[in-house]
N, C-alpha and C positions, 0 to 999 in steps of 0.2 A: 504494500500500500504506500503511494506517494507521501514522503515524510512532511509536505507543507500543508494535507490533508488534516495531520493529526494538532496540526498549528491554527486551524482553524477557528474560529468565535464567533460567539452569537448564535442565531438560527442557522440552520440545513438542512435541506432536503434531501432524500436518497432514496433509490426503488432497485428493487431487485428479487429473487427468488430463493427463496428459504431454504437451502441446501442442508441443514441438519440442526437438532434443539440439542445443544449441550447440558441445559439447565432447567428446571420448572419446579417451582412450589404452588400445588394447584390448589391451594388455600386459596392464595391472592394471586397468584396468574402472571407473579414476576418469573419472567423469561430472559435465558442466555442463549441467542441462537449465530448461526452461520447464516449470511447473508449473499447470494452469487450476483453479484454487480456489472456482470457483463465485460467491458473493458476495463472498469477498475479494480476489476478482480474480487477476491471473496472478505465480508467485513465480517467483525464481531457486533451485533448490536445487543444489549440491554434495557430491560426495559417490562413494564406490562402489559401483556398480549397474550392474555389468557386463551387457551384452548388450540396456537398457532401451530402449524406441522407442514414438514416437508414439500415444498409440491407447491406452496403457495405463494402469491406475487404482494407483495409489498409494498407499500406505500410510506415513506417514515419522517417526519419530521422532529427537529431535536437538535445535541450538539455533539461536538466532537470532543473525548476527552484520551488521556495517555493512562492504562495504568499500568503499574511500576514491574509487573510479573507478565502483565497479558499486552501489554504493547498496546495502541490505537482500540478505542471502541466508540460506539454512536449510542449513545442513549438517547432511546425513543420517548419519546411523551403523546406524542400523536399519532398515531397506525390508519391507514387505511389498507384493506384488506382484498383482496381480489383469488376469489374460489382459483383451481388451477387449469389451464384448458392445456390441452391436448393430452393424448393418451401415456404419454412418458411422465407428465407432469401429475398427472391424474393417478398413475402408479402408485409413486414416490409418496405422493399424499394417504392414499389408502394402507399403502404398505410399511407406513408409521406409526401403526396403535390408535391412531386419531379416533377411529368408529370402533368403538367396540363389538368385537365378535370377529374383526377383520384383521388377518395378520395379511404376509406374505403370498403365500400362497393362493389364499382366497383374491386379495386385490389382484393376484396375477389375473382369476380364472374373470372375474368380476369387470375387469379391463378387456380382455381377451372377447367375451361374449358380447360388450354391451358399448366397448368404444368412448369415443368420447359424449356419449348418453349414460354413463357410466353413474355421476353421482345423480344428475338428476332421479335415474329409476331409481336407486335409494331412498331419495326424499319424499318420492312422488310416486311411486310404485314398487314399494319393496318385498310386495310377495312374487313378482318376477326372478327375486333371485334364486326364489324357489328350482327355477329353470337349471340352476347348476348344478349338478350330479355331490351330494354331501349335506345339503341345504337342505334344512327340512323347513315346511311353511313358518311354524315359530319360531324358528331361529330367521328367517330372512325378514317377520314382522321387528324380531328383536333387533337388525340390524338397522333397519328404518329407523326405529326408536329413537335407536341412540345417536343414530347422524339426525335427526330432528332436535335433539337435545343440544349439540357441539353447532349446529345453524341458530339455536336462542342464543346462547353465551354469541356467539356471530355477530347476530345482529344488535348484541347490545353493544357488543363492544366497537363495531360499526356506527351504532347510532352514537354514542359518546363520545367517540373521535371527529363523527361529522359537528358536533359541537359544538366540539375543543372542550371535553369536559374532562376531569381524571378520570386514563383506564383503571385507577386504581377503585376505583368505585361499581366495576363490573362485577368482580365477585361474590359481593355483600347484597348485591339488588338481585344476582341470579339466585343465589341460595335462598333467599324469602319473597322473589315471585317468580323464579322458576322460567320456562320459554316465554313465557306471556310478560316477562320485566320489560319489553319497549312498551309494548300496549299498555303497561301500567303505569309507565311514566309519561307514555301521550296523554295517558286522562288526567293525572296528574301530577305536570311537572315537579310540585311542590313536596313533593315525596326524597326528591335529592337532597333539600334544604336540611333533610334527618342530622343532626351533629355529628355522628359516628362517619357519615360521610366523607365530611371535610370539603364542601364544596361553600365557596363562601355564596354567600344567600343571593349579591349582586348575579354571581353567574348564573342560578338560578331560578333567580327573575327575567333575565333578558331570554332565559331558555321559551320561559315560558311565553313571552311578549311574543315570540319572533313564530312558536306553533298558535298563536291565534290566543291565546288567553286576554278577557277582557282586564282593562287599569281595575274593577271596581269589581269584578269576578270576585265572588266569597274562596272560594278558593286561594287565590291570590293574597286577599286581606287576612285569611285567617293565619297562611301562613306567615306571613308579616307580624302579626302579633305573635304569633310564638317566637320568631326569631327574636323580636326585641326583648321579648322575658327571657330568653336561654341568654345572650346577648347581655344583658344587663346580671345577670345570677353571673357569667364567668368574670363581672366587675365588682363582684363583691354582694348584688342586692339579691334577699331572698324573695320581693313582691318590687311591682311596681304601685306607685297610686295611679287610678283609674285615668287621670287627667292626661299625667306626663303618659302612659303609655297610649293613649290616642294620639296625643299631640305627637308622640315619636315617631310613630308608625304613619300616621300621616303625610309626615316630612320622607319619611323612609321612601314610600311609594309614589307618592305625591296623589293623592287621595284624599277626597273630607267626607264628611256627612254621614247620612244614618248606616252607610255599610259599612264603617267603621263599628259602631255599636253593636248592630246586627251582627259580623262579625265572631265579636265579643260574646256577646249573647251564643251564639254557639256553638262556641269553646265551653262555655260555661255549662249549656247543658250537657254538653257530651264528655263533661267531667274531666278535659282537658287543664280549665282553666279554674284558679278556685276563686270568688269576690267576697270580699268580708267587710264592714266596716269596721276599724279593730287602730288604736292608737291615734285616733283622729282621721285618717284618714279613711279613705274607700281604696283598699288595697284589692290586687290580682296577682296570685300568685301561679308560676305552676303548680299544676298537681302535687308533683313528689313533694317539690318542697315547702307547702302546705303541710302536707301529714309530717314531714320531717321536721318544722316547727312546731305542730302541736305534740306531736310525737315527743319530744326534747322534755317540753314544758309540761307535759301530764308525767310521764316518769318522776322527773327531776324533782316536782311536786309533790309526787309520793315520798321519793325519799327525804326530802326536807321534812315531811310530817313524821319521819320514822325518827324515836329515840331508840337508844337502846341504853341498856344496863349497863353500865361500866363494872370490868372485873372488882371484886374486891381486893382491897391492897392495890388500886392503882398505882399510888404513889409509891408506895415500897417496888412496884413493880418495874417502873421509870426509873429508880434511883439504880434497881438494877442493870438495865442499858446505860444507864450513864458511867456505871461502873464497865461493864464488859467492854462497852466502846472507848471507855479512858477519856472523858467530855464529863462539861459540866453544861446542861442546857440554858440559856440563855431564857426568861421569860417570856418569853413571843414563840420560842421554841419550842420550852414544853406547853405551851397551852395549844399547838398545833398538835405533839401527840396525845396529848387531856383529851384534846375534840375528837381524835381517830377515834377513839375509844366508845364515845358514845354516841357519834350518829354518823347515819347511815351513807351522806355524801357530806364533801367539805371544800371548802376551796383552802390554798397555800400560796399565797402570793408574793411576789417579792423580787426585785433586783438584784444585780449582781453582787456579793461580796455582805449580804443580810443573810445568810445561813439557810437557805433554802434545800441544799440538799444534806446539810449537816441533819435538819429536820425531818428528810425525808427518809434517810435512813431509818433515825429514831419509831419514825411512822410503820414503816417495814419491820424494824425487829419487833413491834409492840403486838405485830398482826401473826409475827412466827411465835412469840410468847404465848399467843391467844390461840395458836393452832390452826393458823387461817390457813390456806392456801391462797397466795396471792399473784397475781400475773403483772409484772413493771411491763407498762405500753408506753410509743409512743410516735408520734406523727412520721417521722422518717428514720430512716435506716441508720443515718448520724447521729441522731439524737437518740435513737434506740440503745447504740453502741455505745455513747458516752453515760447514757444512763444506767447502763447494765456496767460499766466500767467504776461508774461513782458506787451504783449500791454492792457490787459486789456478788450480782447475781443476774441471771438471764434475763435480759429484757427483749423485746418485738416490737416490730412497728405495728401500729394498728390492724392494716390491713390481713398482716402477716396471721398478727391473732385471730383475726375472725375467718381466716383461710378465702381468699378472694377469689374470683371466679368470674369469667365471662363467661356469659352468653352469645356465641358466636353468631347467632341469627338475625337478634335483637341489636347486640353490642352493649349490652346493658352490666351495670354492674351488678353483680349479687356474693352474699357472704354465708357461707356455707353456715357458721355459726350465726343462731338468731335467737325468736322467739322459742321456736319448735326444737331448736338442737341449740340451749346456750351454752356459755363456756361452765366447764367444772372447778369453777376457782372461788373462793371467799369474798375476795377482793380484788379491785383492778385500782393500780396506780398508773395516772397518766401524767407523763412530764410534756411540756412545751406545749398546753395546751390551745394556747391563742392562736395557732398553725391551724388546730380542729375546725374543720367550717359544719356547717348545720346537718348536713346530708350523711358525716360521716360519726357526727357524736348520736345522732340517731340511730347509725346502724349499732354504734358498742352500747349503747344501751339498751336497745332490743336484745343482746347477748349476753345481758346479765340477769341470771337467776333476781328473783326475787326478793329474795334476801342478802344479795351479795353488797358489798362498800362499795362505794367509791372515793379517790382521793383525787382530785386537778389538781393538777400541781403548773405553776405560769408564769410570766411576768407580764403584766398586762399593756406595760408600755413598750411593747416590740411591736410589731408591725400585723396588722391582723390577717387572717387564713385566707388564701388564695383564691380559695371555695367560695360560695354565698355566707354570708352571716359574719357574725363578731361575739362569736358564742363569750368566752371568758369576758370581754367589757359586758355582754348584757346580765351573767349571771350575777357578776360584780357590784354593778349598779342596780341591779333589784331590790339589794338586800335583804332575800329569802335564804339565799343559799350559803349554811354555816359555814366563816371563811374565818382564817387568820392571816392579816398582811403584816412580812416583816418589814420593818422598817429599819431598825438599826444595824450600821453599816458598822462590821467588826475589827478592832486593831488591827488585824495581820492587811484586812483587805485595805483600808485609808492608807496603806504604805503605798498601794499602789495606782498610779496617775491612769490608768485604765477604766476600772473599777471609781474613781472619782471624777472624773471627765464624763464619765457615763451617768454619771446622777446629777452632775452640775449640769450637762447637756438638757436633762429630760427636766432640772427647772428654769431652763433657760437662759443659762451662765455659758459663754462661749468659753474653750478651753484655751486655757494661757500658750499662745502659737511658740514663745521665747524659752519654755519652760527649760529644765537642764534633767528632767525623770529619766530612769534607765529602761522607763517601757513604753511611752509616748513621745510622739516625735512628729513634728512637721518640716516638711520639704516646699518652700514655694514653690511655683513654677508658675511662669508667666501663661503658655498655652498647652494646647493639648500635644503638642505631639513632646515639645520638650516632658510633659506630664510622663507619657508614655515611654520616653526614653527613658528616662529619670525608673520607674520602674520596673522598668527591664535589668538596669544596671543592679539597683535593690536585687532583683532574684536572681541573678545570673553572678555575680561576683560577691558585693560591699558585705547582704546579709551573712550570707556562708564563709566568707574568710575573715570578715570582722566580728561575725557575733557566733559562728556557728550552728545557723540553723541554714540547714539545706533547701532545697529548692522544693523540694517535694513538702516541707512543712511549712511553706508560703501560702498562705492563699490571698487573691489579690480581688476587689469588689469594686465594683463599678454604680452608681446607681441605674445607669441604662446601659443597652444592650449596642445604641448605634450612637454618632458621632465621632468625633477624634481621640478620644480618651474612654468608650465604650465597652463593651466587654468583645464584642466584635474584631476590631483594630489591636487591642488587647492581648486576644488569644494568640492572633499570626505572630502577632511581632514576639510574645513569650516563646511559642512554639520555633519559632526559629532560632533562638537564641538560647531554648533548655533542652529543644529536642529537636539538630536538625536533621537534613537528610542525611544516611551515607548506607555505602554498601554494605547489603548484605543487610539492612534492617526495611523491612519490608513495610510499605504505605499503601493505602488507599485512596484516591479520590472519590469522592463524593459531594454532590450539588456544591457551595461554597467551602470546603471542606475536603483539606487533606486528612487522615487518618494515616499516622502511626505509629509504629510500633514503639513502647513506652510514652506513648501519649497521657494525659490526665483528659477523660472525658465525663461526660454527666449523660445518663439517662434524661430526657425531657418528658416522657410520658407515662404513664404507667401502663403497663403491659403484662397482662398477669396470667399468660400463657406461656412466657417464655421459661423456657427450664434453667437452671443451673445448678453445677453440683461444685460441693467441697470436697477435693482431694486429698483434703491432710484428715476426714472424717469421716470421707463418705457421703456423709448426708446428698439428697437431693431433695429438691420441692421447684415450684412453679413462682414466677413475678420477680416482678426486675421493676421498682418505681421510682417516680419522677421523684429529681434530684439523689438519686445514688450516684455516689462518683467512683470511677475505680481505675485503673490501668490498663491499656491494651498490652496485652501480649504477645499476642500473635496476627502479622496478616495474611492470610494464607487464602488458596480457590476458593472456600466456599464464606468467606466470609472475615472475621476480625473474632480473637475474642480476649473478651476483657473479665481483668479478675476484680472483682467488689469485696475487699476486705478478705482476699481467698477463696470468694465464691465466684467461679469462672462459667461464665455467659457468653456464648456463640450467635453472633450476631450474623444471619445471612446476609447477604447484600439486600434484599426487601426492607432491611429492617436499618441501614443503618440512617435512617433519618430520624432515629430515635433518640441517638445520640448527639452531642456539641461537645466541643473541646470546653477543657473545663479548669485551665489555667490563670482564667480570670469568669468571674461568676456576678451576676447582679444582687445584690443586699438581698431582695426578695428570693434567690434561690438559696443564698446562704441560714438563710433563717432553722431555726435546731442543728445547726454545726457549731463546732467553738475550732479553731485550730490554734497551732501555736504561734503565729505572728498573721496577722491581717493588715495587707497596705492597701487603704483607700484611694482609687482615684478620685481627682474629684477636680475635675474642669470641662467645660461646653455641655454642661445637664441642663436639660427639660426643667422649664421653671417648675413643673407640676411634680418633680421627682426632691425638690429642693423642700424636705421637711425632715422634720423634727423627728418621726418617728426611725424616718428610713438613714440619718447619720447614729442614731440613738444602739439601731440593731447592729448595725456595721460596729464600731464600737465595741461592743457586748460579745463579737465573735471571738475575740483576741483573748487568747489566754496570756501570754507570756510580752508579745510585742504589739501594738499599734504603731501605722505611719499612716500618718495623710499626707499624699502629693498631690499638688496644683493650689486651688484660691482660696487665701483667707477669705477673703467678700465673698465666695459663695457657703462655706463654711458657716459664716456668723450670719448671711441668708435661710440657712437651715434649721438654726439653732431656734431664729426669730416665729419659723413659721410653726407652729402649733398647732394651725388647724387641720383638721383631720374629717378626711372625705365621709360624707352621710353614708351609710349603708341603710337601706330598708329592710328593716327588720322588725318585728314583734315579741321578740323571744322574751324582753324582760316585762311585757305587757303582759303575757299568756303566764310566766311566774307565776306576776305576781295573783294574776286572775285565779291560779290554782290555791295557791296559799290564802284564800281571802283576803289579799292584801289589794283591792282593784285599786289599778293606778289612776 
């Protein structure tokens, strides 16, 4: 292949005849085939092209990329598809497995008798094959069948290209409408709009505009309102009010009047959409997360009204942990394990360097003294690890506990442990609860017995959960739910400018830029790229030979992802300068994104079919979730795999978009990690990312070193800003509604 071919950019076209399939995962329909290009000879292309085989003509659009083992390849995004005509090509095609029932032999006899009329009598006549000597009449309807079946996946993946929609979206619509998915997306387009899809709503809308859908089509409008509730829940809100979501949706489609209501109406009857008056306003929430706020607020309610008995000899029972642990509890402390003792959930609140997990242990041994069985959870895999590391005993991430599971049909999430199967534990301790969003404290609390504890355990001034809600601030400010917040910050931690920068930040004391601390440190820097250097130098040289901490105990935060000092711009330039190319160490490309080997990358999504096993234990299990970071090890044919704290995960090429390098990270991913040195970027952010909570988290990650490089002025911009984005939510209305406390 021409080597200015492989230098190519941008868009390209290319057609040719599919000479042989190297690869297929017929889950999702990613394909590695051979491509015969006539005078350019034969290409590698990649790509989704479910169901493609030998024999057939090509159509591709896409780019051209190098990789480091396989030389030149074209990755498709667009396919059009053309059956194979003539009798040699028509072979090749049959005599690929494509039809089942049909090897070799038979495609010979099947060519032989019937020419190049060959597939149509398949489609359109398949008990003539009856006519061949071996063929009995059900086997030749069964061959029909299933070349009837391999022309649906066809022509959807036909119609989706003619589009321009993602092929990756053919597999998930054939598996739950089967041949009839075109027909069921001409009736209604609004059916791609589904999340799990990933087609953004715009391409979904003009899909539909352009097959004849009217502006004012309920169809059209209805799905318009659910994208702006699903739309606004991945912003944080569990409802919308009735008003803002007209007005949204409105502007969204460009639409007014009563088919907006109508609409609304129903959704509403058909139990999509739920409408309550509740907090002042006329809220609409989805479904789920409707029941998952009431859900939250009737349990939670229960357990607020539950006392229990404290043992006898509590206190002789404390003084005993304080003996075996070698501590003397602090007042805010033990009235934290006081309250374990006697009711049935409690909050733990509190800052860095106020004894929070000093307390937590305490809480823990009190509940092994009492004979509990207790499970340590917690939102991510990091915080899991650190959590299990501080008490000295195994801890899980949430998900992990409730054993996760998709639903490949739906895409829906479900947890194996629930109502009908909860957990067998006494009590559940959750650290870094402010991470929890509504949908998922609802799921662990369906999974706890009746009688089990609960302890949250938080700091309520980090950054709130990704998810809809602001669980921990609203159970906070309710003041239903039995809480202890510490407040006093302990001798050993006031030694440290970390740990005090981080409380003077969050009451709005900007930290001293001149200071001379051995663990806080600012770097000016005029712009972003000097920013950038400036931190490269930090991990690549200054920390490691001046202070001794290696590159791999860095982690560096960004508040956004794009600009000059981003986590984007970030990552290349880290990557080249801690891990760069050379022989014999094996890389990937992918979409913007090299991969390789000794890379630091991060899961983005959760994915809770993927398997991985531990080697030094054995163990295996399934799920690999957003924000795990871990190391590639290997990149090899079928893929990359990365080890997660020794659990090693095989990432096919389908799947490496799951992944991002992850040598520099956003505040919002870093959230439940702590490492040992944290250097903030902080030049050319998004005035909307310049707050108080998101310098406050950054901050709080650092165990041993903080730096910030780049602007004082935006720094003491940060410190200033305080306000913090409305979320819609009811959770501490519904509280208090249970506890007869109405707000």
């Amino acid at each position: 292949m021409p080597e200015e071919i492989a230098e190519m950019t941008g868009r390209n076209q290319v057609e040719g005849t599919v000479s042989a399939v190297l690869f297929r995962n017929e889950e999702n329909g990613y394909t590695v085939l051979k491509l015969e290009c006539g005078e350019k000879g034969e290409i590698t292309v990649v790509g989704c092209m479910p169901g493609v085989a030998p024999g057939e003509e090509l159509e591709l659009e896409g780019s051209w990329g190098r990789h480091p083992s396989y030389g030149e390849q074209f990755k498709a995004d667009m396919v059009v598809r053309r059956l194979p005509v003539g009798e040699k090509a028509i072979f090749e095609y049959l005599a690929s497995g494509v039809v089942q029932g049909v090897r070799m032999g038979l495609a010979r006899q099947i060519v032989d008798r019937f020419g190049e009329e060959a597939l149509s009598v398949i489609e359109n006549e398949p008990e003539r094959l009856a006519e061949i000597r071996g063929v009995s009449p059900k086997r030749a309807l069964a061959i029909g069948e299933s070349f009837r079946q391999k022309m649906g996946m066809r022509r959807l993946a036909d119609f989706l290209a003619e589009h321009k929609l993602p092929l990756s979206a053919a597999m998930p619509l054939y598996q739950r409408f089967g041949a009839m998915a075109v027909d069921v997306v001409q009736d209604n387009p609004y059916l791609l709009a589904d999340r799990s899809l990933e087609i953004p709503f715009a391409q979904v809308d003009a899909l539909a505009i352009e097959l004849g859908v009217a502006g004012d089509d309920p169809q059209r409008v209805e799905a318009a309102l659910v994208f702006e509730l699903d739309h606004n829940a991945d912003n944080g809100h569990v409802f919308l009010p009735e008003g803002k979501l007209l007005s949204a949706t409105a502007a969204l489609i460009g639409v007014e009047g009563d088919c907006l209501t109508q609409g609304l109406d129903a959704l509403i009857e058909r139990g999509e959409v739920v409408r309550e008056d509740i907090a002042g306003v006329t809220a609409c929430y989805p479904a789920g997360l409707y029941g998952a706020e009431c859900y939250v607020a009737m349990r939670l309610g229960e357990m607020c009204r539950t006392e229990i008995v404290p043992p006898a000899g509590l206190g002789r029972l404390i003084d005993a942990i304080q003996r075996e642990q070698g501590i003397q509890y602090a007042k805010q402390q033990r009235t934290a394990v006081e309250l374990a003792a006697s009711r049935q959930v409690m909050l733990l609140t509190g800052g860095p360097g106020t004894g929070k997990t000093t307390s937590l242990r305490g809480v823990l041994a009190l509940f092994d003294q009492l004979g509990l069985e207790t499970a340590l959870t917690a939102p991510t895999g990091r915080a899991a690890k650190r959590m299990g590391e501080t008490c000295g005993a195994e801890a899980l991430t949430i998900h992990r506990l409730l054993e996760t599971q998709l639903d490949p049909y739906t895409g829906q999430l479900a947890f194996t442990k629930n109502q009908s199967d909860p957990l067998e534990v006494d009590a559940v301790i959750v650290d870094e609860t402010s991470m929890v969003d509504i949908s998922l404290m609802a799921a662990l609390l369906a999974a706890l017995r009746g009688d089990c504890r609960l302890v949250l355990v938080g700091d309520p001034d980090q950054l709130p959960s990704v998810g809809p809600g602001n669980v921990l601030d609203h159970l906070i400010r309710s003041g239903v739910v039995p809480a202890v917040s510490l407040t006093e910050i302990f001798r050993q931690a006031r030694e440290s400018a970390i740990v005090m920068n981080a409380h003077g930040v969050n009451q709005g004391t900007v930290p001293e830029l001149k200071n001379k601390s051995k663990d806080f440190f600012y770097l000016g820097r005029r712009d972003a790229a000097r920013t950038a250097d400036t931190i490269v130098e930090l991990c690549q040289t200054r920390l490691p030979k001046n202070m001794g901490i290696p590159p791999e105990q860095i982690q560096v935060l960004s508040p956004t992802r794009k600009r000059g000092a981003g986590t984007a711009v970030l990552n290349r330039a880290l990557q080249e300068a801690l891990n760069p190319a050379a022989d014999g160490k094996g890389e990937r490309a992918f979409g913007p994104y090299i991969f390789r080997q000794g890379d630091r990358v991060m899961q983005i999504k959760n994915n809770y079919d993927l398997p991985w096993e531990d080697p030094s234990t054995g163990d295996r299990d399934l799920g690999v979730f957003n924000g795990d970071v871990g190391v590639i090890q290997e990149v090899n044919p079928g893929g990359i795999t990365v080890s997660f704290d020794g659990r090693l995960v095989e990432y096919p090429p389908e799947l490496l978009g799951e992944l991002e390098p992850a040598y520099a990270v956003t505040v919002h991913k870093a959230q439940g990690s702590e490492y040992r040195a944290v250097i903030l970027a902080l030049s050319d952010v998004p005035p909307s990312l310049l707050a108080r909570g998101v310098l406050y988290t950054a901050i709080t990650r650092a165990r041993e070193l903080f730096i910030l490089v780049g602007s004082g002025e935006l720094l003491a911009q940060m410190v200033a800003n305080d306000r913090q984005t409305r979320r819609y939510s009811a959770l501490r209305t519904r509280l208090l509604r249970e506890t007869g406390q109405e707000a």
